[in-house]
N, C-alpha and C positions, 0 to 999 in steps of 0.2 A: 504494500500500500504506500501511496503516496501524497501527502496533505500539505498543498500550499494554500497559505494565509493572503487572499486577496483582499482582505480588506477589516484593521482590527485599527484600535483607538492609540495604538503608538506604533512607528514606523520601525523596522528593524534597519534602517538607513535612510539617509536624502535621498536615496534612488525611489523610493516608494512612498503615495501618498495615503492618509491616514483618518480617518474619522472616527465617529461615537456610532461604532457599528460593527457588523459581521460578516463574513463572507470565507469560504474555505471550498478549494479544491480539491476532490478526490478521485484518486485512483484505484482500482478496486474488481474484480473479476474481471477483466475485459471491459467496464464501464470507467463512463467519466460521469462523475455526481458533483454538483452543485450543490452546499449547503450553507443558505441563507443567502442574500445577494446584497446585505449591508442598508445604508440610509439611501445610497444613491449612483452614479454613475460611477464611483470611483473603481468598483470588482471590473467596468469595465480597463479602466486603466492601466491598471496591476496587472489583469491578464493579459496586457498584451507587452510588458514588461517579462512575465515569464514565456512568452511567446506560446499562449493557451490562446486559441479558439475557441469563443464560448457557442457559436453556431455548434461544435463539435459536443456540446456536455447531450448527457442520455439522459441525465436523471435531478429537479431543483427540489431538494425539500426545503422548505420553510417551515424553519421552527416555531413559530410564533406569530399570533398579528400585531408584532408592533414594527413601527417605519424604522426602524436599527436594524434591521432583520428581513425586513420584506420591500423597504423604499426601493428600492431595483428594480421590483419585477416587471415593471414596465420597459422599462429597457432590457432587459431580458429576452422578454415577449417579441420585443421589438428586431432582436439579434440571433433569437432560436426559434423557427417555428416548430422545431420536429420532437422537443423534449416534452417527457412528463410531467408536470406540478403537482407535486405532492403537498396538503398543505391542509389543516384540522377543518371541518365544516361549522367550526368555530369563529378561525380564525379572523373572519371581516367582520365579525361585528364591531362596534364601537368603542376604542379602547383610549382613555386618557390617564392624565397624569395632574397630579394638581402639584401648580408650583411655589415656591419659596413665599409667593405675594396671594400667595391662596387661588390663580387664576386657573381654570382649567384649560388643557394643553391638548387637542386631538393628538393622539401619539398613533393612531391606526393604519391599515392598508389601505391604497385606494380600491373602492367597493366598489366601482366601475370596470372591476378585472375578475371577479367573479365567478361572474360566465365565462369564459376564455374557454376556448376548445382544447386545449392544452393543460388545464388545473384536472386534477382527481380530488376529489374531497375525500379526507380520510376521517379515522376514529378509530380508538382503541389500537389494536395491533392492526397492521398493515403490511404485507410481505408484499415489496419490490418486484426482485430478482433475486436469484441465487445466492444468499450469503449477503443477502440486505432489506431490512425493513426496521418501522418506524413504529413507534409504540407512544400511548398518550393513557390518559384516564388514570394518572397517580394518586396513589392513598396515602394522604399526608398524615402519617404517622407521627413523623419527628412535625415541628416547630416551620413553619417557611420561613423564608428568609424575613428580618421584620423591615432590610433597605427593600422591600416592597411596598412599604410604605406610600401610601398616597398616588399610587397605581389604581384606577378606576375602570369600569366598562357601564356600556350602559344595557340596562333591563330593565323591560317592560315598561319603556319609556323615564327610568330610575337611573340615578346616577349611586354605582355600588361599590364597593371593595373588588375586584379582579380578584375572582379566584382560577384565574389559569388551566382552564379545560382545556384551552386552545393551543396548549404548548405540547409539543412530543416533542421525540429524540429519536436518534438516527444509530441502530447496529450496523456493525461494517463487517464480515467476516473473512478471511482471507488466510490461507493454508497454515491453519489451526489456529491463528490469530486473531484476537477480536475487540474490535475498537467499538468505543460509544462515545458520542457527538451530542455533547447540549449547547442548546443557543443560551439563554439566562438559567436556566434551572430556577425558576421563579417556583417551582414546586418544591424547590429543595434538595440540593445536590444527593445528602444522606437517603432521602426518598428516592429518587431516582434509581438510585443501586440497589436500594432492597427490590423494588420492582422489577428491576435490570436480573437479577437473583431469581426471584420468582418466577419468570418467563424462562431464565434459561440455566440455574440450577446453578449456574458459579457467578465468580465476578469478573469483571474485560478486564483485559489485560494490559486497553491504554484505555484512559479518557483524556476527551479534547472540547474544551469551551469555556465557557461562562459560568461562573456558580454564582452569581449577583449578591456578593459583600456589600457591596455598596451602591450608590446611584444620589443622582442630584433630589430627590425627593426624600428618598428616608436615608440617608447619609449611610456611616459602615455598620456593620454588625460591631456586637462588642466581640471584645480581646477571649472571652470566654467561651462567647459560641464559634469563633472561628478557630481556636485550640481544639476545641469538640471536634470539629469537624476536621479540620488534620489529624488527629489520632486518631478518626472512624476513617478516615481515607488512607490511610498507613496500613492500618490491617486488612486492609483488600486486597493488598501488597500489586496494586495496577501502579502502572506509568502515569502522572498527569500530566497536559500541558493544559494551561488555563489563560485567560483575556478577557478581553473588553470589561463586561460589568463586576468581575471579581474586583476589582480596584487594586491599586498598584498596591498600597499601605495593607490593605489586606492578603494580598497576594506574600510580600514579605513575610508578613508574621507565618503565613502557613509554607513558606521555603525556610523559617529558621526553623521551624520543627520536621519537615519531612524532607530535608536535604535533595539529594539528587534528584528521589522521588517524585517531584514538580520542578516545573521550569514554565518560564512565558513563554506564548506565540506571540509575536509580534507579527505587524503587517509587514510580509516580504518575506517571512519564515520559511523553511521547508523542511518538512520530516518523513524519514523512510522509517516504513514502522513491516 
């Protein structure tokens, strides 16, 4: 497998540019997969710095309906007509954020893409191809993140707490190898693995994403739950690479406890896993 970072909130040089968003290219049974396509046109820029063809991707999940995540896919749309969109039948509903001055913030997809002859709506578990699919419907056992804070959707014409139906993850499996892919883990990274566990009896052997530490609305987790959560990710004994909304300051504290074991993506990265 192969996972370049088109597009994450710090650049891994001046040669690549960078925003408050997501984007990752995968290599993976004879497919090219798309996951997430970031706030905006920049995944296309990046890929044509690693001299990636996005007409050429087979497969876009969209982790999430928020514009960090799915602000692309119209240019997407607009550069692939032959890929699948894979993407929660959740996901367009209306998702905001309420900010520092109390204002509320549309944070959503455009709902005008919808219908695209190219989207699949999914739910629950989802099988791809071969050694790939997409799983959603988490049981929040442990605590979610509380930098979720002030994250909103609307229902039944209601303005409400987001509680993240709409979010899945991404299995990658590759000659005994097996990778899992979250956009924010807005369900909670700890969650995510025990479900990850339940579907398929162990734990991956890499994770690669976002555990959302933090965020401009409810600031970082504390010192204590993100010690938790390095010690519960230590014992899975997986690889991590993590970004965008883990935040830098929490990202450190859980590299001074789990050493090698984590590392950041940055945008411009590459990993042969």
């Amino acid at each position: 497998m192969i996972i370049k970072a088109l597009a994450e909130n710090i650049p891994i040089s001046k040669d690549f540019g960078s925003e408050h968003g997501l984007s990752l290219h995968l290599e993976a049974n004879g497919r090219k997969i798309l996951f997430d396509v970031g706030a905006s046109e920049l995944f296309l820029d990046n890929s044509k710095k690693f001299n990636i063809n996005i007409s050429d991707v087979n497969y876009l999940i969209i982790s999430h309906g928020h514009y960090d995540h799915g602000g692309g896919l119209n240019a997407f749309l607009r550069d692939n007509s032959k890929a699948e969109v894979f993407i929660h039948h959740l996901a367009f509903e209306k998702h905001y954020a309420k900010r520092l001055d109390e204002q509320l913030e549309f944070i959503g997809i455009d709902e005008e893409l919808k219908e695209n002859k190219q989207i699949i709506h999914t739910s629950d578990r989802f099988f791809i191809y071969k050694g790939i699919q997409v799983f959603s419907n988490i049981t929040q056992k442990e605590p979610i993140p509380s930098s979720n804070g002030g994250l909103l959707m609307e229902q039944d014409g209601q303005i409400v707490n987001d509680i993240f139906a709409h979010e899945q993850n991404l299995i990658v499996e590759e000659e005994g190898k097996t990778l899992l892919v979250t956009g924010c883990a807005h369900n909670g990274i700890i969650n995510i693995l025990e479900h990850f566990h339940t579907l398929k009896g162990c734990m991956p052997n890499y994770v690669i994403g976002g555990f959302h530490l933090s965020s401009h609305s409810g600031g970082n987790e504390s010192l204590e739950n993100i010690e938790k959560i390095a010690n519960y990710l230590m014992k899975t004994k997986a690889k991590y690479y993590t970004c965008h909304c883990t935040g830098i300051e929490p990202y450190n504290r859980l590299k001074a406890i789990m050493g090698e074991n984590i590392d950041y993506l940055s945008s411009g990265s590459v990993i042969e896993i």
